[in-house]
C-alpha positions as a printed NumPy array, in Angstrom:
array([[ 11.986,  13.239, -57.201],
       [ 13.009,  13.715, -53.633],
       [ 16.419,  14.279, -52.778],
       [ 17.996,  11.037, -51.477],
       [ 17.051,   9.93 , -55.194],
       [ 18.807,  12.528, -56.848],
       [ 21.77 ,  12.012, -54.719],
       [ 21.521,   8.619, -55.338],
       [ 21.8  ,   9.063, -58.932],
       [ 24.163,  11.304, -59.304],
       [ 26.512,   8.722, -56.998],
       [ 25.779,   6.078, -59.98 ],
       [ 26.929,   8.352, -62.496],
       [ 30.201,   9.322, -61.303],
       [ 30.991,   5.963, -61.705],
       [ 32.615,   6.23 , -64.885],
       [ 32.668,   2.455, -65.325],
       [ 28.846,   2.43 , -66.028],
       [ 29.122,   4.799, -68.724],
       [ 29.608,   3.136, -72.377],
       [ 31.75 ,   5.097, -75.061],
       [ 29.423,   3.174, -78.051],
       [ 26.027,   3.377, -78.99 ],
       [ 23.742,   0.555, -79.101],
       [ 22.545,   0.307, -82.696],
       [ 20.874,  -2.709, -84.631],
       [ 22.135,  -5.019, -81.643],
       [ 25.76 ,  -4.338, -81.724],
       [ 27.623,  -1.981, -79.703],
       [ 29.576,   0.788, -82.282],
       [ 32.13 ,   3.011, -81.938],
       [ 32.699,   6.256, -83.149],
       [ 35.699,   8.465, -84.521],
       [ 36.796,   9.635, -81.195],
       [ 34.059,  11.236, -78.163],
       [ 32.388,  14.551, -77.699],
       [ 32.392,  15.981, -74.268],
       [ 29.137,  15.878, -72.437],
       [ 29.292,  18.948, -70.204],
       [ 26.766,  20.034, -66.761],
       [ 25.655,  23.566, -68.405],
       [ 26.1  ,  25.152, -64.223],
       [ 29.367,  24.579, -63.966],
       [ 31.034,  23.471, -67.062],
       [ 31.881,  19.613, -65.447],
       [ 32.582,  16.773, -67.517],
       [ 30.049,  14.354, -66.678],
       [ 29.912,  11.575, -69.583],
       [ 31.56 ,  11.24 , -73.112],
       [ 29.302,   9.832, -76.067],
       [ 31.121,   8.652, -79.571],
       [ 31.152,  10.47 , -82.296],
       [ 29.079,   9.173, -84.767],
       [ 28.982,   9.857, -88.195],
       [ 25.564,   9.021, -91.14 ],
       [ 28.155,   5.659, -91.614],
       [ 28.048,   4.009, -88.624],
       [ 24.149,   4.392, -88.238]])
């Protein structure tokens, strides 16, 4: 991947608005009990938040 790609990307994914806070499962979107940090392992940056999903809501 050549770098105007990557920095293309990364643009898209600091828009927040893209990011969903539910997982798509059986064709619905779902929820979870609160979100779980998604951190860059370099510098410790939050870059996304995913549900928290327990064996009950999949």
């Amino acid at each position: 991947m050549d770098i105007r790609k990557t920095q293309a990307l990364r643009d898209i994914l600091r828009d927040k608005s893209l990011l969903k806070e539910k997982c798509y499962i059986d064709g619905k979107w779902v929820a979870g009990k609160g979100a779980i940090d998604v951190t860059n392992p370099v510098n410790e940056e939050v870059i996304a938040s995913v549900p928290n999903l327990g064996e009950t809501e999949t």
